[in-house]
C-alpha positions in Angstrom: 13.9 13.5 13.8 13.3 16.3 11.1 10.6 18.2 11.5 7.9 18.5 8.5 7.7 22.0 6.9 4.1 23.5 7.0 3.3 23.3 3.5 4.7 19.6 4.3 1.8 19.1 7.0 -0.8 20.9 4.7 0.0 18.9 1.9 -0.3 15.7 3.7 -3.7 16.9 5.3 -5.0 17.4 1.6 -4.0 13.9 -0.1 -5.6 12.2 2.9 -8.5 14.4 3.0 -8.8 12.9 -1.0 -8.6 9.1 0.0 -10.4 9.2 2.8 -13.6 11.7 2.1 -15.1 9.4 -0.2 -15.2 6.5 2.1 -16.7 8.5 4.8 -19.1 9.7 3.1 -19.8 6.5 2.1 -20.0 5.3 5.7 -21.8 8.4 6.7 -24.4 7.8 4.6 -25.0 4.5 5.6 -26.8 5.6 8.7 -28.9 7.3 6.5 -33.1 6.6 6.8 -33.6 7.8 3.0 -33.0 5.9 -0.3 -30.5 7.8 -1.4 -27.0 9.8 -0.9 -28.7 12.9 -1.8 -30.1 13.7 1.1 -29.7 12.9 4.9 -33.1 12.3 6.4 -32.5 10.7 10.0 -29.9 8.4 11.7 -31.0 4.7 11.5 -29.2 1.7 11.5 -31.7 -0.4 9.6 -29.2 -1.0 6.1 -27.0 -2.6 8.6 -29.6 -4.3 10.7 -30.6 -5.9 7.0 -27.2 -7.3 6.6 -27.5 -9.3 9.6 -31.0 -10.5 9.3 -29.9 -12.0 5.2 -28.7 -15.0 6.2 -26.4 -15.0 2.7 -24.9 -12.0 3.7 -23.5 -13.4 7.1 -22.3 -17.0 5.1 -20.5 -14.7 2.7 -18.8 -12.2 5.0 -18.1 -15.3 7.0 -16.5 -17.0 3.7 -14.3 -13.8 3.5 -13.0 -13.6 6.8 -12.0 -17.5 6.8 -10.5 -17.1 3.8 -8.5 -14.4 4.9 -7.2 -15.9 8.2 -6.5 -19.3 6.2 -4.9 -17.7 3.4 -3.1 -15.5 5.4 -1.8 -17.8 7.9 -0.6 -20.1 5.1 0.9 -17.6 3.1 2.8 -16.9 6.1 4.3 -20.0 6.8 5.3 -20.6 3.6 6.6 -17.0 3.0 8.6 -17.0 6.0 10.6 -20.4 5.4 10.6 -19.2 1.7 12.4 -16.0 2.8 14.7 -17.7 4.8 15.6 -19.8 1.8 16.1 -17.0 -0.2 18.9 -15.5 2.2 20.4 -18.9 2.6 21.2 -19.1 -0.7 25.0 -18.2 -1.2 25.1 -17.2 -4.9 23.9 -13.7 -5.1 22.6 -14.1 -9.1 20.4 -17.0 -7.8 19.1 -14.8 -4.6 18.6 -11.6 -7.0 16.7 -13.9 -9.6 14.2 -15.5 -7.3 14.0 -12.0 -5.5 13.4 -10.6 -8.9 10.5 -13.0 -9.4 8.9 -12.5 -6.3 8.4 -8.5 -6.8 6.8 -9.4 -10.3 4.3 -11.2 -8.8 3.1 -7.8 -6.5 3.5 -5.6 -9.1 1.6 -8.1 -11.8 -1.8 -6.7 -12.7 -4.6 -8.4 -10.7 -6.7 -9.0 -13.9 -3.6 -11.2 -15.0 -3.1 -13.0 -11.9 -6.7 -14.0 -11.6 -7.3 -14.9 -15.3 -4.0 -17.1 -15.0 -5.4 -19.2 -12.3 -8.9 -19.3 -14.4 -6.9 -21.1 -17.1 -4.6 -22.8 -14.5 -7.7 -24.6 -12.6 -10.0 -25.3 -15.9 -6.7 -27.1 -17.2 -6.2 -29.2 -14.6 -9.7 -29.5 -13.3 -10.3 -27.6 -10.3 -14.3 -26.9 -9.5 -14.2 -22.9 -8.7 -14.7 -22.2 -5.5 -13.5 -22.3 -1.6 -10.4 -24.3 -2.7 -9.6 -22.2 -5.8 -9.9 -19.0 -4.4 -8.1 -20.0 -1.4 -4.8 -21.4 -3.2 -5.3 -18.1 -5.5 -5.5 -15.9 -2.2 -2.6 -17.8 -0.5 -0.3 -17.5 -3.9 -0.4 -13.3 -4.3 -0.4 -13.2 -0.7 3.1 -15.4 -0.3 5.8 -12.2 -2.4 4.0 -10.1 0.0 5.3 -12.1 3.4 8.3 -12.9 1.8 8.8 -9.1 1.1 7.9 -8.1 4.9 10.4 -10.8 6.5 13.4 -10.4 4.3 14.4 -6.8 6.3 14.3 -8.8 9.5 16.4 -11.4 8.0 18.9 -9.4 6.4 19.4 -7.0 9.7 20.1 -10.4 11.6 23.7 -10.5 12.7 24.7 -14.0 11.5 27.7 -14.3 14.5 24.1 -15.3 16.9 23.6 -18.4 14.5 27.4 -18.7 14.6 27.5 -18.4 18.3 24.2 -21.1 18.7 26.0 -23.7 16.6 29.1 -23.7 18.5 27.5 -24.2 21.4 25.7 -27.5 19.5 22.9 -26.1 18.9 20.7 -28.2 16.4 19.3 -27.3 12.8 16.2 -26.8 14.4 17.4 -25.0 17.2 18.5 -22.6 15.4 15.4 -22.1 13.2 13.4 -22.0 16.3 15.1 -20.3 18.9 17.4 -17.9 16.9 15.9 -16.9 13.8 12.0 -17.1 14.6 12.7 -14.8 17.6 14.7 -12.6 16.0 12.3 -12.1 12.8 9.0 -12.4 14.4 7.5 -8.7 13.5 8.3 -8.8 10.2 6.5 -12.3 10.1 3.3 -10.7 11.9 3.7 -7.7 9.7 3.2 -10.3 6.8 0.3 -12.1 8.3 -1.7 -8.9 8.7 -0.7 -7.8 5.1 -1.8 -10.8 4.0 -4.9 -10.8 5.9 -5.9 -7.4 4.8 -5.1 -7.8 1.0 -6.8 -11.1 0.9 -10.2 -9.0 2.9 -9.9 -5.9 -0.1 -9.1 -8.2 -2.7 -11.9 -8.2 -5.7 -9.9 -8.7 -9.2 -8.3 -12.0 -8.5 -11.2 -13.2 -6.6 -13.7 -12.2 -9.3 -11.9 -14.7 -11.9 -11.8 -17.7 -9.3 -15.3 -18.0 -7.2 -17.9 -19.6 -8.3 -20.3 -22.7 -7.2 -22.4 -20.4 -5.0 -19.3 -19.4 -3.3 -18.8 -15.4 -3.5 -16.7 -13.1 -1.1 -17.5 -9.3 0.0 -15.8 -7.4 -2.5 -17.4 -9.8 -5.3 -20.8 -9.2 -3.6 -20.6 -5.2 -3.1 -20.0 -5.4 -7.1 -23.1 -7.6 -8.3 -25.2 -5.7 -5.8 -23.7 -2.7 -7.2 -24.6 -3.1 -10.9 -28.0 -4.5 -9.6 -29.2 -0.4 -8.7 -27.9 1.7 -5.5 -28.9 0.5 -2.3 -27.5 1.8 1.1 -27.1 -1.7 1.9 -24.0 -1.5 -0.1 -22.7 1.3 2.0 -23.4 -0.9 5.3 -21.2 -3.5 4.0 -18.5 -1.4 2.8 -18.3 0.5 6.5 -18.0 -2.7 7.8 -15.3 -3.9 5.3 -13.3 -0.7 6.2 -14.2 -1.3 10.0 -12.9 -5.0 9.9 -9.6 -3.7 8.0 -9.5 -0.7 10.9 -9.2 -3.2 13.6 -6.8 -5.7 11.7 -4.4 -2.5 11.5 -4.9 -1.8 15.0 -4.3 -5.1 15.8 -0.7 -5.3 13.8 0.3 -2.2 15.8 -0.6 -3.6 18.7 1.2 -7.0 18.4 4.2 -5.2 16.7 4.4 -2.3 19.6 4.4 -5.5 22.3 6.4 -7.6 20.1 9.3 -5.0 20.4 8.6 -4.2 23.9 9.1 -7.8 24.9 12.5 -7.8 22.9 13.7 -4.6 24.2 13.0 -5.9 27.9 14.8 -9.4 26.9 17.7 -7.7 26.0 17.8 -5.6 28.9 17.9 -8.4 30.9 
């Protein structure tokens, strides 16, 4: 592997210095005993002590993190067998167009996507809410999956399905002990994308909660334009703490995920 130049290293040291300063200050500020980000008095953890003792705030980061494992896990089943459709598909104009229209939908503008489903449920009469900002969530979550899998899918040497259908292998069989195997970190890689766009995600969801039903990122924002409170910092540590661990957690399922297929194939 190349090695990276030092202006290469210094450069790279600078850009994350830039994304990643604000958000620890942020945090660091959180732990702060005074009113503002002016000044650091003394280390407390009250503001985050006051999440936990508002009893809204715990329904609503609970209503987030459901969402996100529900969307996520939907998204994924449906993106996988989606993908695996696509690749199926013997007509290369065909594959290219629905490929086509799957990267539109992740580059679309959030602010589009969420006032399109705003029209889409008032039209056909869905109450905003769990249900609307789930099916929202699962929807931009699905190109994402589908973009994560297809790799997997298109490295896959098609002689093994070959080779399992010879040997009378079923349909099924094939789906499940074939390609499944074969493609499952780039379906885990999906679900974890999907988990942690569906935690961040503010636009779409802004368009489709309502009924008493709000999310974190929707939250930080009214409490935001209500005044600064270092409550608001609390919850956004712990939003970047929650997506820490859900990226620590797709490394560590991906790392053991290979490890288990490099030993299988040793064997």
């Amino acid at each position: 592997m190349k090695k990276l130049s030092t202006v290469s290293k210094i450069y790279l040291i600078v850009v994350f210095i830039i994304l990643y300063a604000p958000i620890f200050y942020l945090i660091f500020y959180s732990f702060n005993s005074g009113g503002t980000m002016n000044h650091f008095e003394s280390f407390t953890l009250e503001h985050y002590k006051a999440i936990f003792d508002d009893s809204r705030l715990i329904v609503i980061l609970m209503n987030t993190v459901i969402v996100a494992l529900l969307s996520g896990l939907i998204a994924t089943i449906i993106g996988t067998l989606g993908a695996i459709g696509i690749v199926s598909i013997k007509d290369h104009k065909m594959r290219n167009t629905l490929l086509s229209l799957n990267n539109v939908l992740i580059v679309s503008p959030d602010v589009v996507i969420g006032a399109s489903f705003l029209i889409l449920f008032t039209i056909i009469g869905i109450k905003l809410g769990f249900a609307s900002v789930l099916i929202s969530h699962v929807a931009f979550s699905i190109p994402i999956v589908v973009l994560m899998v297809l790799p997997k899918l298109l490295e896959m040497n098609t002689s093994l399905i070959d080779a399992a259908r010879d040997l009378g292998a079923t349909k099924r069989d094939v789906l499940t002990r074939i390609i499944l195997p074969y493609i499952q970190p780039g379906i885990f890689a999906g679900f974890f994308l999907a988990l942690t766009y569906s935690l961040d995600d503010f636009a779409v969801t802004f368009f489709v909660t309502g009924n008493g039903f709000s999310t974190l990122s929707v939250e930080i924002y009214s409490m935001a334009r209500a005044g600064i409170s270092l409550t608001i910092n609390a919850i956004s540590g712990l939003v970047f703490f929650i997506t820490v661990l859900v990226v620590i957690g797709y490394y560590f399922v991906t790392n053991r995920t290979k490890n288990n297929t490099t030993e299988g194939v040793h064997r």
